[in-house]
N, C-alpha and C positions, 0 to 999 in steps of 0.2 A: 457535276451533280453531287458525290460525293461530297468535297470540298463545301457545298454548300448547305449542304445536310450539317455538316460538321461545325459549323459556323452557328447555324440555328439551332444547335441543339446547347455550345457555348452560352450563346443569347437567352434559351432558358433557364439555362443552369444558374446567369450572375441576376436573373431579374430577382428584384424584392421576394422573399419570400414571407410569410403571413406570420408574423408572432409567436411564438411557442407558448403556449399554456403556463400559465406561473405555477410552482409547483409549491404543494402544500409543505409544511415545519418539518412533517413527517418523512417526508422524501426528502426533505433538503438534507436533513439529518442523517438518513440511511444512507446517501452519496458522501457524507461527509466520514460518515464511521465507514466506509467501504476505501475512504482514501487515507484514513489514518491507519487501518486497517494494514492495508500495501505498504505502508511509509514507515512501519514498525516490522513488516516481516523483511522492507529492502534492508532495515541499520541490522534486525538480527543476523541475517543472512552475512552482512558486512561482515561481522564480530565473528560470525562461524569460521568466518575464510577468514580473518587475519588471526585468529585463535592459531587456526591449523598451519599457517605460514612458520608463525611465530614455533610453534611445537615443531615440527620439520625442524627447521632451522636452529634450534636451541642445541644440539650440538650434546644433548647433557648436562647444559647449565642447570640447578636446580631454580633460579628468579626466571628463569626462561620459560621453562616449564611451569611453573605458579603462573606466570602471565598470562599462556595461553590456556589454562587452565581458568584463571578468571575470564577470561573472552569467554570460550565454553558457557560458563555459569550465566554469563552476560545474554551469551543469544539464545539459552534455553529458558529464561528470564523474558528475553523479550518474542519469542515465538507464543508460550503460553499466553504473554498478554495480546497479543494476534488473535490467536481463537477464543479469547475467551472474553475479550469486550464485547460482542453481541451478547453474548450472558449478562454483562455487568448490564448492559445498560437496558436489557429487557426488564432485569431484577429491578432498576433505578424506575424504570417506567412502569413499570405496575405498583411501584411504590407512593409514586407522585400522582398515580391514576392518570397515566397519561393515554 
């Protein structure tokens, strides 16, 4: 009985399901700034941790120490522009009257 429960409930699961709703410019855009969003704070994050690799590891060198000192600048560079694109583009959108 189980087993057959389990079977029909598989059977609902793969049948057709109904369209999803097309979503407006507005949505499509807020999903798009929410993924560029993530994809700018994954390379900051990247540049944080190889900044600090590179520092650890520099030994004292002083071009070592500059390197990861630019990564630094790098992902605190690209953190701000993480939070702060919804600003830009709210600014851009009352600008264009959107």
């Amino acid at each position: 009985m189980h087993i057959t429960l389990s079977l029909l409930n598989d059977l609902a699961a793969a049948a057709p399901q109904a369209p999803a709703a097309s979503k407006s410019i507005a949505q499509v855009i807020a999903g798009i700034t929410s993924w560029i969003m993530g994809l700018i704070a994954l390379v900051a994050t990247m540049f944080l941790v190889i900044g600090g690799l590179r520092y650890m590891a520099a030994g004292g060198d002083p071009a070592q120490v500059e390197q990861a000192k630019s990564n630094f600048k790098s992902a605190l560079i690209g953190y701000a522009l993480a939070v702060l694109a919804p600003v830009i583009l709210q600014v851009l959108q009352s600008i264009l009257g959107g």
